[in-house]
C-alpha positions in Angstrom: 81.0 28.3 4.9 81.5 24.6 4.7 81.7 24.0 0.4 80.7 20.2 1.3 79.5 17.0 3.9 82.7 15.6 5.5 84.4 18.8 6.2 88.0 18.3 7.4 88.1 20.5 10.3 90.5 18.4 12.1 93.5 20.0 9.3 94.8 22.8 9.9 93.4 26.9 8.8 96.6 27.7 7.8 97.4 27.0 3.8 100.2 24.5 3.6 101.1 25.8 -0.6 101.8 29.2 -2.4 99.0 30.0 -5.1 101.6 29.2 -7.6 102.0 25.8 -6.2 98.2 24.6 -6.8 98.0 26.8 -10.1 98.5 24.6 -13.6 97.5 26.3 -15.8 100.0 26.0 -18.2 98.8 22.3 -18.1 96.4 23.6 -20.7 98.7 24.3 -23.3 100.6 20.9 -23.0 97.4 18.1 -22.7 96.1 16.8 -25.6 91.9 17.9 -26.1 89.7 15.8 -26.1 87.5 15.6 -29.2 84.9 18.2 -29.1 81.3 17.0 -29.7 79.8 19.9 -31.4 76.2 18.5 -31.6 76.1 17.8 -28.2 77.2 21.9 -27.2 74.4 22.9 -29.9 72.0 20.9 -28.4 72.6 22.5 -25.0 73.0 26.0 -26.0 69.3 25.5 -27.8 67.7 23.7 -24.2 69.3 27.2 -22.2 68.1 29.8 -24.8 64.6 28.1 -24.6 65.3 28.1 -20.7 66.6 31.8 -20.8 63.4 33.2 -22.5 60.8 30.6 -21.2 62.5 30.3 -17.2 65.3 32.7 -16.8 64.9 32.2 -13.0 65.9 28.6 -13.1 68.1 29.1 -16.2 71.6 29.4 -14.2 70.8 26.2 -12.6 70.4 24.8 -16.1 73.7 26.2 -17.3 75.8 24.3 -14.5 73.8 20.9 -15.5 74.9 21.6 -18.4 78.6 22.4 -18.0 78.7 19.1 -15.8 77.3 17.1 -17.9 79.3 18.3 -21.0 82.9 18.3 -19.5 82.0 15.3 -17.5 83.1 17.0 -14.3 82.1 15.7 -10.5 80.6 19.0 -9.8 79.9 22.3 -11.3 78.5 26.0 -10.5 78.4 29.9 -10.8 79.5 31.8 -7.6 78.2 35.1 -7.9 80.5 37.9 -6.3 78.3 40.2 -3.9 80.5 42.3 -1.8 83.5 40.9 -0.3 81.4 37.0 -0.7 81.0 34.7 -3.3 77.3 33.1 -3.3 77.2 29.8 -4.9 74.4 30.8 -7.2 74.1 27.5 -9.2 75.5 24.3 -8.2 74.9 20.4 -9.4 76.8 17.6 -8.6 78.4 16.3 -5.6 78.2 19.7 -3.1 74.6 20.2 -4.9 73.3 20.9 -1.7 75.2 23.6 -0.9 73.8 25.9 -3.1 73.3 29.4 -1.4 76.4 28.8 0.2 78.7 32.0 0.9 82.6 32.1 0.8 84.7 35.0 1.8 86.3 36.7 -1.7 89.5 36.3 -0.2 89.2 33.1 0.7 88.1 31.2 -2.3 89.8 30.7 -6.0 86.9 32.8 -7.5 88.2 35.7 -6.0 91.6 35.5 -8.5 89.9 33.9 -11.2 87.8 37.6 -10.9 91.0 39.6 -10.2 93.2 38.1 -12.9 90.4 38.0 -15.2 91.4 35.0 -17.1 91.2 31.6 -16.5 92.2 29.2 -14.3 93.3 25.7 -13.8 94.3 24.5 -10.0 95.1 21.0 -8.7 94.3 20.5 -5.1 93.2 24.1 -4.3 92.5 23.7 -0.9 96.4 23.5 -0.1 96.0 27.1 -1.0 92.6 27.9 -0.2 91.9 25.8 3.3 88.2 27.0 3.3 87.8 24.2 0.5 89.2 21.6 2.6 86.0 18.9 2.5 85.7 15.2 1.3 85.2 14.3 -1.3 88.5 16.9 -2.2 88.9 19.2 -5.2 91.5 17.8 -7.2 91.1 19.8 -10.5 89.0 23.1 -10.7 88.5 25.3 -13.8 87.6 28.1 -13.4 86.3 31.2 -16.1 85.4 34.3 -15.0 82.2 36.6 -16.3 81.4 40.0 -16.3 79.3 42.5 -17.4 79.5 46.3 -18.7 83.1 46.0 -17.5 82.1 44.7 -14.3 83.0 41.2 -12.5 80.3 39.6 -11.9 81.2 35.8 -10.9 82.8 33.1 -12.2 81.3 29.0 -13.8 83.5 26.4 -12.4 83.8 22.7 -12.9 85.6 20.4 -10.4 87.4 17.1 -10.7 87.2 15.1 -7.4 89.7 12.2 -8.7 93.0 12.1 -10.3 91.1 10.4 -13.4 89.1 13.2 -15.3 91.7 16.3 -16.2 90.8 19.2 -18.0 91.4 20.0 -21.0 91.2 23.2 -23.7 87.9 21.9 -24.9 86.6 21.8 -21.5 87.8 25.6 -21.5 86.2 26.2 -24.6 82.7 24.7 -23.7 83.0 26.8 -20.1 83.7 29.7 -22.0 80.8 29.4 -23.8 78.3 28.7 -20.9 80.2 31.9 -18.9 78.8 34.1 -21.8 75.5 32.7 -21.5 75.8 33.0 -17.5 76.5 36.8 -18.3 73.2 37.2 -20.0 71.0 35.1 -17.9 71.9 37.2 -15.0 71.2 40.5 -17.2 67.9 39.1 -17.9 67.4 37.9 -14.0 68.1 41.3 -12.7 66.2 43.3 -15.3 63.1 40.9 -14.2 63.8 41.4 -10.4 63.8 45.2 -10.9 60.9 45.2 -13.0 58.8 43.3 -10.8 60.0 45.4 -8.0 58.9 48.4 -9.6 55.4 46.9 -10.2 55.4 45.9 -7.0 55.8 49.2 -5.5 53.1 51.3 -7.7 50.8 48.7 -7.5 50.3 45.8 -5.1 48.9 43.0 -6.3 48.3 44.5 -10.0 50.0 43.0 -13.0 48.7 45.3 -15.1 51.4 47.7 -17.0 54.2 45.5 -16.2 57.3 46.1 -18.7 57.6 44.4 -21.6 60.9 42.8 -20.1 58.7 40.6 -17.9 56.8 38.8 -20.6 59.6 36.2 -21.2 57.6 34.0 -23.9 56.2 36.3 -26.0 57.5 36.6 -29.5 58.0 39.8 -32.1 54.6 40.5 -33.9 57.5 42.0 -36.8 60.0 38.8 -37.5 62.8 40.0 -39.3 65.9 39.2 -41.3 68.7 39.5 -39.3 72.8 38.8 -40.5 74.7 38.1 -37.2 78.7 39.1 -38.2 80.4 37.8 -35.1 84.3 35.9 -35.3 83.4 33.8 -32.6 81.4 31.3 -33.7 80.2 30.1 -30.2 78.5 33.6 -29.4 77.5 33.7 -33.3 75.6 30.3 -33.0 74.2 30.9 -29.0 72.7 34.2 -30.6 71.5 32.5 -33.3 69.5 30.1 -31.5 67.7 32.9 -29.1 66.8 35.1 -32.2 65.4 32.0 -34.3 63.6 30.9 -31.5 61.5 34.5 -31.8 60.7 33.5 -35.4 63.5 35.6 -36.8 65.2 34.3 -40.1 68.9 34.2 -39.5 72.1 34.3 -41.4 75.6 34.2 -39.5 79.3 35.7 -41.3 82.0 35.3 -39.3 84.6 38.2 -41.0 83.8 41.3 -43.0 84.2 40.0 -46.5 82.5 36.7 -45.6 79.4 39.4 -43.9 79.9 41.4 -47.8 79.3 38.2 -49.6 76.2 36.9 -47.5 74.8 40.2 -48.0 74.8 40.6 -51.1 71.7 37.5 -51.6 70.4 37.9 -48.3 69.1 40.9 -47.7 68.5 40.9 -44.2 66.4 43.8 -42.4 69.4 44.2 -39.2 72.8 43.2 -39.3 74.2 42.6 -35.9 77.9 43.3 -36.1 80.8 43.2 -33.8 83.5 46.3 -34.6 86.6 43.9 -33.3 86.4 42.1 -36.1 89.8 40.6 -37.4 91.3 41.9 -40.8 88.6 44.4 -42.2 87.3 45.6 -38.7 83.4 46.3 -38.1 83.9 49.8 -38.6 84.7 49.1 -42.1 82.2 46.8 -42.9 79.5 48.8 -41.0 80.3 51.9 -43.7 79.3 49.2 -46.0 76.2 48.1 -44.5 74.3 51.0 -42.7 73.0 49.1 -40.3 73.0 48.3 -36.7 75.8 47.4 -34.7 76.9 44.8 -32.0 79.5 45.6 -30.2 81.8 44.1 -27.3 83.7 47.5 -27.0 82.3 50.1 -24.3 83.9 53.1 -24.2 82.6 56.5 -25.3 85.3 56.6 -28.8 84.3 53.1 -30.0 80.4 54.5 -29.1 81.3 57.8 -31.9 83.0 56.0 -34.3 79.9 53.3 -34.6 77.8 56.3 -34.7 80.7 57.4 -37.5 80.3 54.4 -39.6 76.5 54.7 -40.3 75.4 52.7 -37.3 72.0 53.0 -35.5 72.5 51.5 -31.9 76.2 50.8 -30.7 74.9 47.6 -27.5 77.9 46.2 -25.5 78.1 42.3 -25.4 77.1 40.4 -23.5 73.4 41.5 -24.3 70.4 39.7 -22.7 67.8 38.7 -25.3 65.3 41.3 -24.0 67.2 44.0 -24.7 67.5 42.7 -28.3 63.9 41.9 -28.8 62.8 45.6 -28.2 64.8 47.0 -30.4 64.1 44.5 -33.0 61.2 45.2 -32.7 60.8 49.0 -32.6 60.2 51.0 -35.3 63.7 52.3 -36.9 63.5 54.1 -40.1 67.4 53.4 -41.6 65.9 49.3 -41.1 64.8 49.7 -44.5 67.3 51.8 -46.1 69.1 50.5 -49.1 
């Protein structure tokens, strides 16, 4: 795959610089950040929840708008991982046009971003990577890689094409953010895909009986009080904005005395706590509380020890707002226990 017009085919296939050559990472640590303009991420985080429950076909297309427009890069996207290729799911900018696009795994810097799992920063990839070799060039790309259940599932990227714009930790921090929406949007996608399939199939041409999942706008006939405890306060705020959207009344902690305190006045019907909290853990507070759990942990001993603590529902972030809704707005008996 070509990744843009002007393709320098005349250069040579053959990378001219070792992955540690083009990888700067460590530039991250050293630049000084740029201020970080708060209002401006809350007011894109509310546009892509709207977008994720109104239009969560279109919504991954939103998020790279967004990310360009935010960090002020030449181009941005989301290259999904399917197989041993990375689809450009998502792009805006400069290679817009070349969304759909496929690049071998092996031949792209998504495919370490994904194996290294962290993320990275690379200055002229294409000496390392020669299937990026195109005008104009990639001089800077950040890279942050999502996954989900455990799984790699793709990566958000933002590219520099001039030796002006650098990136920077807030730049980081704002990717970071979109990645985690980019996780749920594609829960939500896939869950709609396979539940229109499965219409499809008993029924041709009926949308009668379709899941619930499929009904993106519809809000909870039972809004409740929910207290989100959550010590990152990007993920605290982007769930926020989803929830209140459905008419819920929302309070946010973001540690386990802070969650105590909150409660005490509050009084909310759900708490949605993460267990990795810092200090005392969510295991702790969740004895306290006796009620249900949000979790980023997934394996079958932090499952029993939620279960342990008094917890009703142990979910694995990232969860898609769907998922959420209906059990929100089922009918659990300890919702009301004192």
């Amino acid at each position: 795959m070509s990744p843009g017009p002007g393709r320098r085919a005349e250069e040579s296939a053959e990378p001219t610089a070792t992955l540690a050559e083009v990888d700067i990472r460590s530039e991250l640590s050293i630049r000084r950040p740029r201020l970080a303009d708060s209002e401006g991420l809350d007011r894109a985080l509310a546009v892509l929840a709207r977008e994720m429950t109104e239009n969560p076909r279109s919504m991954l297309q939103r998020l790279v708008e967004t990310a360009r427009d935010l960090c002020r890069a030449d181009t941005a996207g989301i290259s999904l991982l399917e197989g041993d290729v990375f689809r450009w799911e998502a792009v805006a900018g400069v290679f817009a046009s070349y969304r759909d696009g496929t690049m071998p795994r092996v031949a792209s810097p998504c495919g370490v971003c994904i194996d290294e799992n962290v993320t990275q920063l690379m200055h002229l990839p294409d000496r390392h990577f020669p299937a990026l070799r195109a005008e104009p060039r990639f001089v800077e790309a950040l890279l942050i890689p999502f996954r989900v259940r455990g799984r790699p599932v793709g990566t958000v990227w933002i590219v520099s094409h001039t030796d002006e714009r650098k990136f920077d930790r807030e730049d980081e921090r704002v990717v970071r953010t979109l990645a985690q929406f980019a996780a749920a949007g594609w829960q939500l996608w896939n869950a709609l895909e396979a539940a229109e399939e499965a219409n499809h199939r008993r029924d041709e041409g009926s949308v009668e009986g379709l899941p619930s999942v499929v009904h993106k706008t519809e809000r909870t006939p039972n809004p409740r009080r929910l207290l989100i405890v959550e010590d990152h306060p990007d993920v605290a705020e982007s769930l926020a904005l989803i929830l209140r959207g459905d008419d819920h009344e929302v309070r946010i902690a973001h540690d386990g005395p802070a969650a105590l305190q909150v409660l005490s006045h509050f009084k909310p019907d759900v708490v949605l706590l993460d267990v990795g909290l810092s200090g005392m853990d969510g295991y702790q507070v969740a004895r306290r509380m006796r009620e249900e759990a949000l979790s980023g942990y997934d394996q079958m001993e932090d499952h029993r020890r939620s279960m342990q603590a008094g917890c009703d529902a142990h979910l694995v972030k990232p969860v898609h707002p769907n998922v959420l809704r209906s059990m929100l707005g089922a009918e659990i008996p300890s919702l009301s226990s004192t």
